[in-house]
N, C-alpha and C positions, 0 to 999 in steps of 0.2 A: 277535381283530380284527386284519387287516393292519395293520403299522406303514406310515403314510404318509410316503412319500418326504420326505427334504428336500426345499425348492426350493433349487439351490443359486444362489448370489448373486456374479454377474460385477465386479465392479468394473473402472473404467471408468480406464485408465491416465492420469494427467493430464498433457495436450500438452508435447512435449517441446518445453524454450527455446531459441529461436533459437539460433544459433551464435555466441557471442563473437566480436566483430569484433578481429579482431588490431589491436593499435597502430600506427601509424605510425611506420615508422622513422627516427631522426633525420636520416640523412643519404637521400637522393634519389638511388639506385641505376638512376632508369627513364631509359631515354634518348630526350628528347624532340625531336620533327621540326616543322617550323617550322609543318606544319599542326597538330600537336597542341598546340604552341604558340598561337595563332589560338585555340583552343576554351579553354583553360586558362585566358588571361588574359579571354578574352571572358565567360567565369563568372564568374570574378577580380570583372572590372567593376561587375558586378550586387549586389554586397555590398556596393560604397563608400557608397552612396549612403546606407543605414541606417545606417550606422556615422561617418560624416560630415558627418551634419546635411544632404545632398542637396548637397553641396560638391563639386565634382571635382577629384581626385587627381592632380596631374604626380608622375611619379618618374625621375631620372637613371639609365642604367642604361649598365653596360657589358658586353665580355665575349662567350662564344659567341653567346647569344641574339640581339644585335645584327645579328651576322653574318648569319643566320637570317632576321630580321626586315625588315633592312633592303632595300628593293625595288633599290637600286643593288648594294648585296653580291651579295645573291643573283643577280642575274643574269649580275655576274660568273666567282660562283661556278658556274654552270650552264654558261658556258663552257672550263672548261678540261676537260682530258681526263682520262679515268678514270684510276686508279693504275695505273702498269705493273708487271707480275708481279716478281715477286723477285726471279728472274733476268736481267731485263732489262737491260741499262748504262745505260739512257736513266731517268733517276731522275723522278716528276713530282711534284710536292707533294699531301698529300694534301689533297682536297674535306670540309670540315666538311659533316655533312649532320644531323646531332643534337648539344645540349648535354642538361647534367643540371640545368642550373640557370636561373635569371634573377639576376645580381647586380646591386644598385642601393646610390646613396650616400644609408644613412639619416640622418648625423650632422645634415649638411643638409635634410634632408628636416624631421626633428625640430626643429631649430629655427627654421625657416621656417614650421611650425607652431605651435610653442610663440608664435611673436611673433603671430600671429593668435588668440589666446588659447586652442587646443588644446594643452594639457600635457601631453598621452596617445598623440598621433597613433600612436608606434612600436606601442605595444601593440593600436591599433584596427588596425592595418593588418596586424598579426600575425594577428590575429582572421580577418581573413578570408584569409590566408594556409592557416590551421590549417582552414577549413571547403573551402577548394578541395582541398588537400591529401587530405582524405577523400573528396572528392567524386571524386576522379580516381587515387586509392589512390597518391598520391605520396610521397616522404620529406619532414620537414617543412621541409626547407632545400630547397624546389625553389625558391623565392625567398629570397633572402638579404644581409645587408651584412655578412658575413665581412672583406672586404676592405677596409672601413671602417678599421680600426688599422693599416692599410701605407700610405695613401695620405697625400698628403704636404698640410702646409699652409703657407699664406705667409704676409708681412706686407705689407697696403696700403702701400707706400712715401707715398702722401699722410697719410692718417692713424693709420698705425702699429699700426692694427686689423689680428687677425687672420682670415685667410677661405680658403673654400675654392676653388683657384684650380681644379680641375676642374670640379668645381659651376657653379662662375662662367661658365664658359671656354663649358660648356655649353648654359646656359640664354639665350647671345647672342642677339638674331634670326636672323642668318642660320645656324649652327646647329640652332637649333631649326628652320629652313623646310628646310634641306639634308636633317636625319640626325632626325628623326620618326621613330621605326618602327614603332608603335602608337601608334591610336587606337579605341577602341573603339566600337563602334554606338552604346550607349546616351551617349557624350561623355565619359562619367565618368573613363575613365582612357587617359591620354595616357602612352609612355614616352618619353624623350629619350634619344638616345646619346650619351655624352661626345664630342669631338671627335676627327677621325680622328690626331693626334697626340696627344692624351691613348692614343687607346686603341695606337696602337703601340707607346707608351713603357711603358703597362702590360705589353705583351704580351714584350716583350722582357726585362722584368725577371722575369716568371712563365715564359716559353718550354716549354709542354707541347706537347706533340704536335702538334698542330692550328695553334700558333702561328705558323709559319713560313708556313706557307699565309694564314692570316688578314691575317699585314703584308703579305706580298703583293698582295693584294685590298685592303685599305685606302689602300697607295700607289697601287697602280692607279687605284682613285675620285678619291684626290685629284688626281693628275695628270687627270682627266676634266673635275672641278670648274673646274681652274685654267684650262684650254684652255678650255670653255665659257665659263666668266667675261671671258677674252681676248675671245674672237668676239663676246659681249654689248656690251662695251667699245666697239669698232667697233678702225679700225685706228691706231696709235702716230702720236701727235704729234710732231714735233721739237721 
């Protein structure tokens, strides 16, 4: 009797797993343009609200981003002239057109929350720092308060308390109506730019590359502010 063939029997290879999504890098290598900026924090926004109790966020912010941000900067910046070649004699400052970061003051932020009885604020706001960071494959210091342990503090010469005079300096009215540079669609997240001498005296004490250009642009605004503000006034009294 023929011996009957094996059937022979395929086994069925089981689905290969996804790809390990690499880590996020600590530090924030991508350099970002004041529209990819716009989309970043505009994501950004849509996480406060879960993590907040549906409360909206102000954060002080200073730094490249500002620059970027800000509808007066920027349009400054859009005036000056491209860099002239290397060999030119005629030197022109260079145009910020991307940062790597957003920097903001948490110290304050932190205890501005803590006193509304949020004891956790840093770490929620980290949270959703860490899910945009993935979302947009950034390093996780693409927002940050690094610069929190340089900035300086004062003493309220009334009451002898101490406080944060850029914080403060910031969050004025006209400040806040002047130098806004986000606000986001859904309302949730407002950033504030320290004041244009805060941020020069910052910038002069750090002075990278970009800097030189930056106070440029910064005095230029204010000299803009101060003329406007004159012309608002009407003309000098005796």
């Amino acid at each position: 009797m023929p011996q009957q063939s094996r059937a022979s029997f395929h086994y069925a290879q089981p689905p290969a797993l996804p790809p390990a999504e690499a880590p996020l890098p600590p530090r924030n290598e991508r350099e970002l343009t004041r529209e990819m900026l716009f989309d970043i924090l505009t994501f950004f926004s849509t996480l406060i609200p879960s993590r907040f109790n549906g409360a909206p966020v102000r954060l002080v912010v200073h730094g490249g981003a500002c620059m970027l941000l800000h509808p007066g900067l920027y349009a400054l910046a859009q005036q000056q002239p491209p860099p002239s070649p290397s060999n030119s004699p005629h030197k022109t400052l260079l145009r910020r057109t991307t940062t790597r970061d957003v920097d903001y003051i948490n110290r304050s932020f932190a205890y501005e929350w803590h006193n509304m009885g949020v004891p956790d604020a840093t770490e929620r706001l980290k949270d959703c720092m860490k899910i945009t960071a993935q979302k947009f494959r950034l390093g996780l210091d693409w927002m940050n308060s690094d610069a929190d342990v340089a900035l300086p503090m004062a003493n309220d010469p009334a009451t002898g308390q101490r406080y944060d005079p850029i914080y403060t300096a910031a969050l004025k009215p006209n400040n806040v109506s002047l130098h806004t540079v986000f606000t986001s669609p859904n309302g949730m997240l407002t950033l504030v730019s320290v004041t244009p001498f805060w941020s020069v005296a910052l910038k002069l004490v750090r002075y990278t590359k970009w800097d030189p250009g930056d106070i440029c642009l910064l005095l230029r605004l204010v000299v803009i502010f101060s003329w406007k503000s004159m012309i608002l006034a009407g003309p000098y009294k005796a």
